[in-house]
N, C-alpha and C positions, 0 to 999 in steps of 0.2 A: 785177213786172208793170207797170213805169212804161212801158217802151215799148210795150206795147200800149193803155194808156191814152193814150200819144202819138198812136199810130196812127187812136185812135178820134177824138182830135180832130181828126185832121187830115182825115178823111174828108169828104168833098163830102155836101152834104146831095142832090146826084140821087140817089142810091139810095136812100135815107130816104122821099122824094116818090114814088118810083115802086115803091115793094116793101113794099104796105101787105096791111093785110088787113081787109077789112069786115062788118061786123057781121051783117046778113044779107043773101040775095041771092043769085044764085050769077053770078058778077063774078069773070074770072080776069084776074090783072096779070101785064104783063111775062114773056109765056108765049114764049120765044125760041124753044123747042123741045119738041116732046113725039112722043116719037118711040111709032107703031103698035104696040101691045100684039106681043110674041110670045109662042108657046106656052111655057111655063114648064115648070121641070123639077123634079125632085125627089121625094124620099119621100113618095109620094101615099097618103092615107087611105082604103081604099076601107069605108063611105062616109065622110065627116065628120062630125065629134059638133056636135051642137048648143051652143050657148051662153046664159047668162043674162042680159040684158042688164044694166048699170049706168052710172049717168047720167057724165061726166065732168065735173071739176070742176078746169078749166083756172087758173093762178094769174098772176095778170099786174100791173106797174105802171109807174104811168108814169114817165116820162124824169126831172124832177126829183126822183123818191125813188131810195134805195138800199138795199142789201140789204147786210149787213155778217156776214161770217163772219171768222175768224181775224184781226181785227182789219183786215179790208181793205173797203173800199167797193168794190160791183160795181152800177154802173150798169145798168139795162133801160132800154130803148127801147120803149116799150106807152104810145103817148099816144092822146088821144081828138083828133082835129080833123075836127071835123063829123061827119059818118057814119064815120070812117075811123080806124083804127085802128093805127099804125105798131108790129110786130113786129120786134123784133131781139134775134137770141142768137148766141151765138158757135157754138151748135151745133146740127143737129138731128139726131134719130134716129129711122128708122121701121124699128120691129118692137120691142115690152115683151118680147121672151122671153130667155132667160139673157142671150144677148151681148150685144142691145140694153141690157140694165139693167145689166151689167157695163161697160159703155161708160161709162155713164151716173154710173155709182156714181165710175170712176177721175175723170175729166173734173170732176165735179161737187165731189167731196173737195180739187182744186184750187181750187174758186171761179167757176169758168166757168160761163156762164147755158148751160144745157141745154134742151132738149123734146123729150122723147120722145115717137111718135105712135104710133097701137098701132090694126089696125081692130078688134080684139076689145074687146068691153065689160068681159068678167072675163078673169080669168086662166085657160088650160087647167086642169082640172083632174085632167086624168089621167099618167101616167109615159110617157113618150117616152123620152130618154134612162137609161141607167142604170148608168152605168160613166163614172170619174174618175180623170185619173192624177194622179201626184206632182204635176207642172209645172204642171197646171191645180189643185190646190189650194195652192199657191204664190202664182199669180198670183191666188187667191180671199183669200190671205190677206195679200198687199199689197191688196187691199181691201175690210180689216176683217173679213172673214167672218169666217176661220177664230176668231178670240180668242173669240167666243161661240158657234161655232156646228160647231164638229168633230164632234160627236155625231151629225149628220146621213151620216158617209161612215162606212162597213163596211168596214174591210181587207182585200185579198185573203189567202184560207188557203186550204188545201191540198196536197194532197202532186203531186209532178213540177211543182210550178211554177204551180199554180194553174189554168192553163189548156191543156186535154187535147182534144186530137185523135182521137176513137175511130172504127171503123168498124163495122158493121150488127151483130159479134159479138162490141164490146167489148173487140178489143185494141186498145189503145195506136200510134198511129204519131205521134204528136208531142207534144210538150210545151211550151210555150210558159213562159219565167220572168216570169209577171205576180211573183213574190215578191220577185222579185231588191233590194237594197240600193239606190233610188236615188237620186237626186245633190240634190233639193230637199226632203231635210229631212222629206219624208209618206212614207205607203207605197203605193210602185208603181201600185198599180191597189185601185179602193176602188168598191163599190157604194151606191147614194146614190137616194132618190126625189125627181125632177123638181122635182115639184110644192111641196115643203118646198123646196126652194133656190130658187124662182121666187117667193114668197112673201120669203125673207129679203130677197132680190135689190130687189126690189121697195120695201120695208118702209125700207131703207137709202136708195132713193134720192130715194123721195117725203119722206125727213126733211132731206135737203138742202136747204137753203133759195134753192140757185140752180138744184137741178131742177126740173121742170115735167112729171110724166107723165098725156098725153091720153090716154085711152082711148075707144075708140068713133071711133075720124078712119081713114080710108082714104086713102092717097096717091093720086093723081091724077093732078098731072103738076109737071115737075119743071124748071125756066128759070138760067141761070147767067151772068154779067155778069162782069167781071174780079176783084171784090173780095168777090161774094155768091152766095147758091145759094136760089134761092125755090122754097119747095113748096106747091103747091095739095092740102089736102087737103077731102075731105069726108064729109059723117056716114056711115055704115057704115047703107047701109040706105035712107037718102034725102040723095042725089047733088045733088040743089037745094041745098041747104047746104053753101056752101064758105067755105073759109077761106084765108088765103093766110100763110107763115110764112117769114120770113127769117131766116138763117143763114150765117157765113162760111161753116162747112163741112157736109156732110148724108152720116150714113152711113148704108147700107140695110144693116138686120142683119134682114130682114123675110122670110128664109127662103127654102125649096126653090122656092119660085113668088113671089120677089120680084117686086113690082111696080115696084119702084127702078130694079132690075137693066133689066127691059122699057121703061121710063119713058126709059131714058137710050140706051137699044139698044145693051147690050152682051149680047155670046151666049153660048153655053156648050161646051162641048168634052164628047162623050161620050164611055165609056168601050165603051161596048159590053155592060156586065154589065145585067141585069137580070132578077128574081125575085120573083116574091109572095112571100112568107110572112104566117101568122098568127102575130101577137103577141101572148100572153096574160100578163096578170100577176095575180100572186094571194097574197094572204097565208098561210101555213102555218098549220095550227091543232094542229100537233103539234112536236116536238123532232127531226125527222130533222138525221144531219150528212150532208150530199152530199161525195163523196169531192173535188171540188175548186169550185174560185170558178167558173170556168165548162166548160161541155163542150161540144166539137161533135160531132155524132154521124151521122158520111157513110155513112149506110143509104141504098142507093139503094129500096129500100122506101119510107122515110120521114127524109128530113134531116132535124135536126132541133138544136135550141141548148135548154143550162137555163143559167141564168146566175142570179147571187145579185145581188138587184134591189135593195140598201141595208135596213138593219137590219127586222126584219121581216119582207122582201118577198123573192118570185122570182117568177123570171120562164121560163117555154119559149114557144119561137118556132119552127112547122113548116111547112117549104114547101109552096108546093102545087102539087101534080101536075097532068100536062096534062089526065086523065080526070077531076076535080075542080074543080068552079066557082067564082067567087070567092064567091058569095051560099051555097054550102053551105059553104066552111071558113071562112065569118066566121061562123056558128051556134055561141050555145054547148055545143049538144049536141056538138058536132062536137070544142071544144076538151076537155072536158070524156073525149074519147072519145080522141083522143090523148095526153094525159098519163096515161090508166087505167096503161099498161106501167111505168107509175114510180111507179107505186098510190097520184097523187093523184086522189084523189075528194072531192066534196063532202064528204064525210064528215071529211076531214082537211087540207081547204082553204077559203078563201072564196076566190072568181073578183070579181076588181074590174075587169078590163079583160078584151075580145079584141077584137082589129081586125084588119085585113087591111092593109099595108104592100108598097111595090111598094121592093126595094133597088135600087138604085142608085149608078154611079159616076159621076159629074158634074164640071167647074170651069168659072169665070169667066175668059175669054182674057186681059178686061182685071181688074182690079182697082179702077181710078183711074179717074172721066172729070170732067176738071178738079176742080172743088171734090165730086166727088160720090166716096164708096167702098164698098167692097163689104165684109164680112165674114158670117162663120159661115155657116148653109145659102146665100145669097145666093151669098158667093162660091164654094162649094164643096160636095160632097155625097158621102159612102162607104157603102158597105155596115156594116152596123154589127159585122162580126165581129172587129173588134179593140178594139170602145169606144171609136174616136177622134174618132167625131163632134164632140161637146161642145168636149170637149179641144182641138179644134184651131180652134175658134171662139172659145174665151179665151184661143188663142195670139193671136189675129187681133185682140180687143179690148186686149191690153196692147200687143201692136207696134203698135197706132194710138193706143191712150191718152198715152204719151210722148211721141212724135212732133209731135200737135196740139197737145199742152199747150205745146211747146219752139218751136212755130211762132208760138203765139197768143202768147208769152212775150213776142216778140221775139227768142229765142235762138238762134233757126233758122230756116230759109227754106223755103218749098212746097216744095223739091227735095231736102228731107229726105223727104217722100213716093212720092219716085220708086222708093225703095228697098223699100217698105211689099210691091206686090207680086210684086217677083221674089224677095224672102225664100221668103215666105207662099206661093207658089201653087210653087216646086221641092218646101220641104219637105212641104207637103202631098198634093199629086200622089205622092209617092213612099210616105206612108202611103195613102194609096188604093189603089195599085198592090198594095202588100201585103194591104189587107184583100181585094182584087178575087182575089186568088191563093188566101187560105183560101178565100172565098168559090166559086170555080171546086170545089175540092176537094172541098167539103160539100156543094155543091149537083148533083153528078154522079147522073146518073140512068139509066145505062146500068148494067148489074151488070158486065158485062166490063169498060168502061173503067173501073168501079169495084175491079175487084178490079185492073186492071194499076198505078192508082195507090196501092193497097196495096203491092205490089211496090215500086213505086219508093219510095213512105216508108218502107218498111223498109230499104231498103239504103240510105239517105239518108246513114244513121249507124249505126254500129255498136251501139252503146247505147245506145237510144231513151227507154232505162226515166233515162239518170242524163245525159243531157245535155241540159235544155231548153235550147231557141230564144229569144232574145235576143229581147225587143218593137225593132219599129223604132226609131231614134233620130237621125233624118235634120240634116242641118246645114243652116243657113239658105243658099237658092237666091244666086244671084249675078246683077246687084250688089247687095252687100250691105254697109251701114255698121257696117265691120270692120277688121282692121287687116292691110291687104294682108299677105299672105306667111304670114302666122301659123300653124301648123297646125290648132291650135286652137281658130282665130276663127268662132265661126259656130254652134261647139257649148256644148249647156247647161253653165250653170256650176254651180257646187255652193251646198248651205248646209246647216248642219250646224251641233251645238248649240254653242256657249260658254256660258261663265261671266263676268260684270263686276261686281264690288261685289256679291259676295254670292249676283246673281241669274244664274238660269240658265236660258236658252233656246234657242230659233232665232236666227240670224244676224239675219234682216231684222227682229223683235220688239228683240232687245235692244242691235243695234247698227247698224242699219236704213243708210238711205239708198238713194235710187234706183240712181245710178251707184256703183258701189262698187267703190274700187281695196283689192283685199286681198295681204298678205305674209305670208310664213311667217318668222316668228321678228324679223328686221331690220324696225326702224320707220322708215319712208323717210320721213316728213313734214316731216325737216328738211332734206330734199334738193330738194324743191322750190320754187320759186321764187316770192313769195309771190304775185303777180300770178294766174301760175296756179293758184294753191293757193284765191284769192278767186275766179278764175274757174268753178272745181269746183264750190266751195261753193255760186255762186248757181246751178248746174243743180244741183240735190240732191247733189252728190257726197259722197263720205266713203271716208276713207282710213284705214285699220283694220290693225293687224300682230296677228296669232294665233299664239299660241307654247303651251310645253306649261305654263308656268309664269308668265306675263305679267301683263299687266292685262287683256287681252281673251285668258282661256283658252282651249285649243280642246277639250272639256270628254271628247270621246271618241276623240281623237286621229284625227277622219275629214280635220281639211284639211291634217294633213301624208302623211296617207298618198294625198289627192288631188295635194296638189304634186307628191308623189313621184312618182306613176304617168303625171302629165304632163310631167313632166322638166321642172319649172320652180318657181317662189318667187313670182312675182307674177301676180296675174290681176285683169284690169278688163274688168267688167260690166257689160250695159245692163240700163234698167230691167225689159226683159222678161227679165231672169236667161240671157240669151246672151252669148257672149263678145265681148269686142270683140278684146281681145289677151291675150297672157301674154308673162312676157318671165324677167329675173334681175332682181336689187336694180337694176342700173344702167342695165333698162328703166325704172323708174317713172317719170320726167318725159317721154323719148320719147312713152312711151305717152301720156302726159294732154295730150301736145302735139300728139301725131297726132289726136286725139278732139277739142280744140281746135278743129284746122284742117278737119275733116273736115263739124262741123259749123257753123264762119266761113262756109265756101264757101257753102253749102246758103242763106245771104244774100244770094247774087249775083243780081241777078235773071235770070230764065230766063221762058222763055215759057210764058204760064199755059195751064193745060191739057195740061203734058205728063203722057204716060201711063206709069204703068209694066210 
């Protein structure tokens, strides 16, 4: 971290002077830009729930003290000179809900001064999301979650694959393999309630001692200068109270109706799908098994979704029809009267939730605009018929988590960010696409064109009953910081258990590291040269050989049977668990030397405010 403590000193004190924020008043600085509110998009609530208010209880000090974690000094900028108040962190973030606090948690576990600004007082208290795959509990357990807190996600079960495609008289036209075997060490697809993971999310990052989470602040508007990003925000409620917050960089993880996203006028690209449905979620009060983890059910009568809502919980979701108004199927008589066919009743339920949800498919054109970025609903929005939402907003928080850290290091240069969203917005637009396609399917309300795409799913495949459908597994968009040519590059990597000294577990628990260059059998660490080998080391790297008999076992024989099947020996990994390359034994230095130079370059300076 020495160069960026270089960096701090070397900074000009103009920004300092002119990018404060004031005690009270409402006094907006250095506002260069605040581009006209536009209409916002996204999974709207019809109506909104109410909230509880709770006071925030901001933490701040001044410039001459220091905060000391892992034995490092971390500077804040929070002095008092006269009315004025000088704010400086390296980060900011508006929106507390998973992604935001997941940002928060990666960033923060490094050392870096965070603030997160949140216009809600408490935290939602209901279930939104309810479906989690592998990759996102992966990336939950680079940070910290999973080691305490795995009890919180329900593995998918079931028979054809877990998730079943029925139509109005319960045969069978698709199977989807939520069960399948996959590559990050969890299982496939897991059900989990919201509100308990928003709560741990939380609880991790207010223990931080370089976090800072505000609650109760609204963003407002948002100004950017070559080296900083200032954010006006103000109390949630009463707009005379502003505040003004400086940060090198500001991500807007603040949802379907970012006010970031509008603040900074970047627009959104629609898909064209859109659908009410009622969401209802509810606790069981008896032992039914449901034949699978989830069902769609393309009745053009009544579509309709059950889905297994995280230990405990389920969940059905039924569209609603054009003779049907939104204020009569948000009634709970109404939901109450819909799941009878599947003979919950009060009687053998408690109803904790119903709402009315409008689906949607949405993205962000831009990603980037200069130091400002976009992730989770902000940048993106799908129908939720694959569970990908979440999921692909923790893809969003670890491809940005890295990245900052390796910039604010000094390791790497803004143009390491270039790359953030053509990854991010190919691979996700192509899970959208998908879920937009079940979605069309189940939500057909014609009986004729209902029964001809009966026809077509049946002849799809010949065996409908014994061959499920593969979940998307899309490779990172281009360009992408990969190793040209590779075939490889771009798709997830694996992790899987070994053995060291006795203990056995996950790759990333017992032999960890961010970047991680891994070999099958042959230990290449004395082929590299040791320059590189210290360069590795200070970006997190670690260079590990898994054999069947070794010192780092591979305890179930899953990464030579992964070698195998990719026609290769070596594979190195970025910290969000995608590939960079794979090679033989006599890639390993190529490769750490392409990775090297790949991100040397990303130093060069480049003109700020490119987009990606």
């Amino acid at each position: 971290m020495a160069a960026r403590a270089q960096r701090r000193r070397g900074r000009t004190d103009l920004d300092r002077n002119r990018l404060v924020r004031r005690r009270s008043g409402a006094h907006r600085v250095g506002l260069a830009h605040q581009a006209p509110r536009l209409p916002s998009s996204g999974l709207e609530r019809q109506p909104a729930g109410a909230r509880t208010p709770q006071r925030a209880q901001p933490r701040h000090e001044c410039e001459g003290a220091a905060r000391v974690r892992g034995g490092r000094r971390h500077r804040l900028s929070d002095c008092s000179v006269g009315e004025e108040v000088v704010v400086k962190v390296d980060f900011l973030i508006v929106g507390a809900g998973p992604v935001g606090l997941l940002i928060a948690v990666l960033l923060g576990r490094d050392g870096w001064r965070v603030t997160v600004v949140e216009r809600w007082p408490t935290r939602y208290p209901m279930p939104r999301a309810c479906t989690i795959d592998h990759e996102a509990l992966r990336i939950l357990q680079s940070a910290g979650v999973m080691a305490e807190h795995s009890e919180l996600f329900e593995p998918s079960r079931g028979e054809r694959g877990g998730y079943q495609i029925r139509n109005g008289e319960g045969e069978l036209l698709r199977a989807i393999n939520w069960n399948r075997a996959a590559e990050s060490g969890w299982a496939n697809t897991n059900g989990f309630y919201q509100p308990d993971l928003e709560a741990v999310l939380e609880s991790m990052a207010s223990a931080l001692p370089t976090v800072d989470v505000r609650r109760g602040w609204s963003a407002t508007a948002v100004a950017q200068d070559v080296g900083t990003v200032t954010l006006t925000v103000a109390r949630t409620g009463n707009e005379a109270h502003e505040e003004t917050l400086v940060g090198s960089w500001l991500i807007g993880s603040d949802g379907a109706n970012s006010a970031v996203r509008d603040l900074v006028g970047i627009d959104s690209v629609d898909s064209g799908f859109e659908a009410d449905w009622l969401v209802v979620d509810y606790e069981p009060l008896d032992d039914r098994e449901w034949q699978a983890f989830v069902t769609q059910y393309c009745d053009p009568e009544q579509p309709a979704t059950a889905v297994n809502s995280g230990p405990g919980r389920r969940r059905f979701e039924f569209m609603r029809r054009a003779d049907v108004t939104v204020d009569d199927l948000g009634r709970a008589e109404t939901a109450w009267q819909l799941m009878a066919p599947w003979n919950v009743t009060p009687d053998n339920a408690r109803l904790e939730r119903h709402a009315v949800y409008t689906f949607r498919g949405r993205w962000a054109n831009e990603w980037r605009r200069g130091r400002v970025l976009l992730a989770g609903d902000a940048a993106h929005l799908m129908p939720p018929f694959l569970g990908q939402g979440l999921c692909s907003g923790f893809r969003d928080a670890s491809s940005l988590a890295w990245r900052l850290s390796l910039i604010e290091s000094g390791s790497a240069g803004p143009a390491l960010l270039d790359s953030y969203g053509s990854e991010r917005s190919t691979h996700v637009r192509e899970i959208i696409e998908a879920a937009i396609e079940i979605g069309r399917l189940v939500c057909e309300l014609d009986p004729h064109k209902a029964a001809e795409r009966d026809v077509a799913l049946r002849s799809e495949r010949n065996d409908p009953l014994l061959t499920p459908v593969e979940p998307p597994q899309p490779r990172l968009g281009e360009p992408s910081l990969t190793r040209s040519g590779d075939a490889w590059a771009g798709r997830l990597s694996v992790q899987a258990r070994v053995e060291a000294d006795g203990v056995t577990g996950l790759f990333d628990d017992v032999q960890g590291g961010r970047w991680q260059l891994v070999t099958l059998e042959a230990d290449p660490s004395a082929a590299v040269p040791p320059d590189l080998a210290r360069w590795f080391r200070s970006i997190g790297g670690t260079i590990s050989s898994v054999s069947a008999d070794g010192l780092l076992r591979d305890a179930d024989g899953a990464y030579r049977t992964w070698f195998e099947n990719h026609g290769c020996s070596v594979v190195l990994s970025r910290p969000d668990f995608y590939i960079y390359g794979t090679g033989l034994a006599a890639d390993v230095v190529p490769l750490l030397e392409s990775l090297r130079g790949a991100l040397t370059s990303s130093l060069v300076p480049a003109q700020e405010g490119a987009l990606s």
